[in-house]
C-alpha positions in Angstrom: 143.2 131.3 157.0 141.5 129.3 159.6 137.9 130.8 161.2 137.6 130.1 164.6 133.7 130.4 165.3 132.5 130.7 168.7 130.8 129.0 170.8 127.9 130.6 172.8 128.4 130.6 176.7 125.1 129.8 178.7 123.9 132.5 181.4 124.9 131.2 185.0 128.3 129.7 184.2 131.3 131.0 186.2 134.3 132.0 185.3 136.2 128.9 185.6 133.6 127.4 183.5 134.2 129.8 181.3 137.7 129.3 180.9 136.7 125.6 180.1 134.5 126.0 177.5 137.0 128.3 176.0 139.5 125.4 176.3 137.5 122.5 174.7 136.5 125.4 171.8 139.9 125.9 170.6 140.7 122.3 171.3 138.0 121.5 168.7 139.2 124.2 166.5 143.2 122.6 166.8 141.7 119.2 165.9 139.5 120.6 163.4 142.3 121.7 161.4 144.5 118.8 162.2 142.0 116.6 160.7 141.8 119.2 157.3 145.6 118.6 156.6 145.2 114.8 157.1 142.4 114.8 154.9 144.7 116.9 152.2 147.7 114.5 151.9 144.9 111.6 151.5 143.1 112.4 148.1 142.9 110.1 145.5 145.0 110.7 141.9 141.9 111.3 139.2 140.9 108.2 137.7 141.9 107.7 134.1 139.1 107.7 131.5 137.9 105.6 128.7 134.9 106.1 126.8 134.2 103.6 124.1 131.3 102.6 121.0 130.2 102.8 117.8 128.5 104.5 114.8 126.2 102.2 112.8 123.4 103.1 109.7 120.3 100.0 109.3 123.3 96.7 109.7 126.0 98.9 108.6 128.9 99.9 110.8 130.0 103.5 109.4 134.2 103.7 109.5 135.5 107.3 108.9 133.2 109.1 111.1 134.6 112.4 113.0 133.5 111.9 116.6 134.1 114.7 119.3 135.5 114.8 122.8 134.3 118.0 124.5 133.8 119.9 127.9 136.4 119.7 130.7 138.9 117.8 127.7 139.4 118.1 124.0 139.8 115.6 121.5 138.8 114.1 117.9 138.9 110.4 116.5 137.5 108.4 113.7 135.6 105.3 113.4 137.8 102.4 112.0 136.8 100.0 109.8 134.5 98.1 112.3 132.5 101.4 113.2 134.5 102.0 116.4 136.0 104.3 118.2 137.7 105.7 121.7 139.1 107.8 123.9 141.0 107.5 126.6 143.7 108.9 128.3 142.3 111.4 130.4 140.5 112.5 133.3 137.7 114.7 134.6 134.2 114.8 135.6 132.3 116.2 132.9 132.3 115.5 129.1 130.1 115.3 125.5 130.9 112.7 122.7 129.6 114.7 119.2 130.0 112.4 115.8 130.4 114.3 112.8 129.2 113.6 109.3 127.6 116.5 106.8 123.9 115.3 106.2 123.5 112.9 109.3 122.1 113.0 112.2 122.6 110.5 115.3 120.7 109.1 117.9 121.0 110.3 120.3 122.6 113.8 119.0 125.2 113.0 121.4 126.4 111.8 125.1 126.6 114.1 128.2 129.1 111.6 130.2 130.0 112.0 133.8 133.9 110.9 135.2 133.2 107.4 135.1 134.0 104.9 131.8 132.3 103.4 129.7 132.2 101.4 126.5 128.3 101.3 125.3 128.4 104.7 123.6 126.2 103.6 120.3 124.9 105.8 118.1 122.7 105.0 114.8 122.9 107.6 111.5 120.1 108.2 109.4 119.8 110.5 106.8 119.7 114.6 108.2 116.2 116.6 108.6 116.4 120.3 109.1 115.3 123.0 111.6 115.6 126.2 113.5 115.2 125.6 117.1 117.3 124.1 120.2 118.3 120.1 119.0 117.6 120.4 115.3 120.2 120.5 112.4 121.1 124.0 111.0 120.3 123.7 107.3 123.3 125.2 105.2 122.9 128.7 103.8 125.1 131.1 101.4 125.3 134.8 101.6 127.7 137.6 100.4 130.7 139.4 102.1 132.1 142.7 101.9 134.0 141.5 98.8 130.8 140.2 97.4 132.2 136.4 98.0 129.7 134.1 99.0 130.4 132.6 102.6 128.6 129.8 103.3 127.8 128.3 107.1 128.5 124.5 105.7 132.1 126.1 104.8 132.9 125.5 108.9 130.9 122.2 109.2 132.8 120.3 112.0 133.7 123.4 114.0 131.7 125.0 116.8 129.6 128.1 115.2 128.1 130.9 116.3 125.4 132.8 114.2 125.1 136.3 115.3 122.2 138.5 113.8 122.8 142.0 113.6 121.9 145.5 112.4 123.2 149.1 112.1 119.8 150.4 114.0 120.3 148.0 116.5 122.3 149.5 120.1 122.6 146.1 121.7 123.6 144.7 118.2 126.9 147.3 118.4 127.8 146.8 121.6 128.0 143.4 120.9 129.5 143.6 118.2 132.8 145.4 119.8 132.9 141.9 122.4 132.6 139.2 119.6 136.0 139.8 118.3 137.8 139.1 121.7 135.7 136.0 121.8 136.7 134.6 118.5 140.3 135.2 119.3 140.1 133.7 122.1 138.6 129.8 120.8 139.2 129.8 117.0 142.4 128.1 117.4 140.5 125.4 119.3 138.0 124.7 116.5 135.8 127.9 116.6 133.8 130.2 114.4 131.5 133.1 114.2 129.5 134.0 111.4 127.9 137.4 111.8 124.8 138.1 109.2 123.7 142.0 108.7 119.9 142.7 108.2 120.9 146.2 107.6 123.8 148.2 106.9 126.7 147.1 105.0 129.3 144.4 105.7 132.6 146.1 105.2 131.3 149.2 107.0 130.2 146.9 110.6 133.7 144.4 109.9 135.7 147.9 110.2 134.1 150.1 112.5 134.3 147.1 114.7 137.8 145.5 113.6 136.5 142.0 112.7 138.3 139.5 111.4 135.9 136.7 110.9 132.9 136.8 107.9 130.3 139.7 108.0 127.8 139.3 105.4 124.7 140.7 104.1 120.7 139.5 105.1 119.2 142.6 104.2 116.0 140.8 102.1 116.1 138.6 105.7 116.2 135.3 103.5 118.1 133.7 106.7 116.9 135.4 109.4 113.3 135.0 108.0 113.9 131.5 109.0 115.1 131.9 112.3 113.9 135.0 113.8 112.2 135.8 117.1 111.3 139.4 116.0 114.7 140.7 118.0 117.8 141.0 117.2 120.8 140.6 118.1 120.0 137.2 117.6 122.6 134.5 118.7 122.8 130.9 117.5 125.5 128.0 118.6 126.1 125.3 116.5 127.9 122.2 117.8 130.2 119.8 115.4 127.1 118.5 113.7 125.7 121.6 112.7 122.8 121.2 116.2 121.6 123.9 117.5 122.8 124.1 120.9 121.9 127.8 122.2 119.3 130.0 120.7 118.4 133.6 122.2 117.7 137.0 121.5 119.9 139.8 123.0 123.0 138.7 124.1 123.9 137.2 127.1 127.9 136.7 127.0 128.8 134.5 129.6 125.8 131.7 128.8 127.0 132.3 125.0 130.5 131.3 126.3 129.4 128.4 128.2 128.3 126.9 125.0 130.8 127.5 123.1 133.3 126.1 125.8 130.9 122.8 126.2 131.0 121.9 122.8 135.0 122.8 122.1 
């Protein structure tokens, strides 16, 4: 609907003025939102995308490489032979390129590419190191289920994790607990996964009072969260493709827990 604003008379203008000014403001207005449509029918089709590079280690070129396209698209390719890879096909404005290979790490981690092409994507491999805050590699870890199977985080390596750190004591930890389901419904067809990790109480118990499908295990002597903790929990961890952590923050905020996860899909 079109907002016609008005324009302010001055004191001392008479009434035929008056009528004038009224004329020439929804004469503006008219041309105003003849000039809007005009402007519709003209827009530009999106430009089709290309983003191109490649992987190499010291001289060598690395062939088999996962790499990720991420963010307002989706895709996955391998290097060939040479070291090389591309996409292409698509449009958009906003996008990340992730490669993919258990115990590397790349420089950089990855690209943050805006809606223009481009073919000097290069990355160099070297041999992982480990950590626990934003921009380090998670380091693998096992720990047991309900059925007393180990799950292991290096099980999902190439998907998008989340790491959730819970307890039975712990309010915020339960009402989060009954939105993480939706959540993982919701992306784990797109490459997705949630890993939630109990301090206290028992896995079956939280996986069935709250109906979750994905692993529950048990950190009750705190071997994991020992490494990461802040001293709260819940505690909340995204991992990209690469095992990086992306987001890491105690208590949980959903919709910047979401954006993650959505950037790195």
């Amino acid at each position: 609907m079109a907002r016609l604003v008005g324009i302010p008379v001055p004191k001392g203008v008479g009434m035929r003025s008056k009528v004038f000014v009224l004329f020439l403001a929804l004469s503006l207005g008219v041309s105003f939102l003849a000039s809007c449509k005009g402007d519709s029918n003209s827009t530009d089709p999106p430009v089709e995308l290309r983003f191109k590079g490649k992987i190499s280690s010291g001289s060598q070129r690395l062939a088999d490489v996962s790499v990720y396209l991420s963010w307002e698209d989706s895709m996955r390719t391998q290097t060939n032979a040479n070291g090389e890879f591309q996409f292409s096909g698509f449009s958009g404005s906003h996008f990340i390129i992730t490669p993919s290979l258990e115990g590397q790490a790349f420089s950089p981690s990855n690209y943050e590419l805006a809606g223009q092409p481009r073919n000097d994507l290069d990355f160099i491999a070297q041999p992982a190191s480990y950590g626990s805050v934003s921009r380090e590699i998670a380091a693998n870890f096992s720990a047991k289920n309900w059925d007393g199977k180990n799950v292991s985080l290096y099980d999902y390596f190439g998907q998008v994790v989340l790491i959730d750190f819970s307890a039975d004591w712990c309010g915020p930890c339960k009402e989060e607990a009954g939105h993480l389901e939706k959540i993982y419904q919701d992306y784990k067809d797109s490459g997705f996964q949630i890993i939630t990790l109990l301090i206290s109480g028992y896995p079956g118990i939280w996986a069935s009072d709250y109906k979750l499908t994905f692993p529950v295990v048990a950190d009750t002597a705190e071997k994991v969260f020992g490494i990461y903790e802040e001293g709260y929990v819940p505690l909340n961890i995204v991992l990209d493709r690469n095992m990086t952590i992306r987001y890491k923050q105690s208590g949980y905020y959903e919709s910047a827990i979401i954006n993650t996860i959505t950037k790195y899909l």
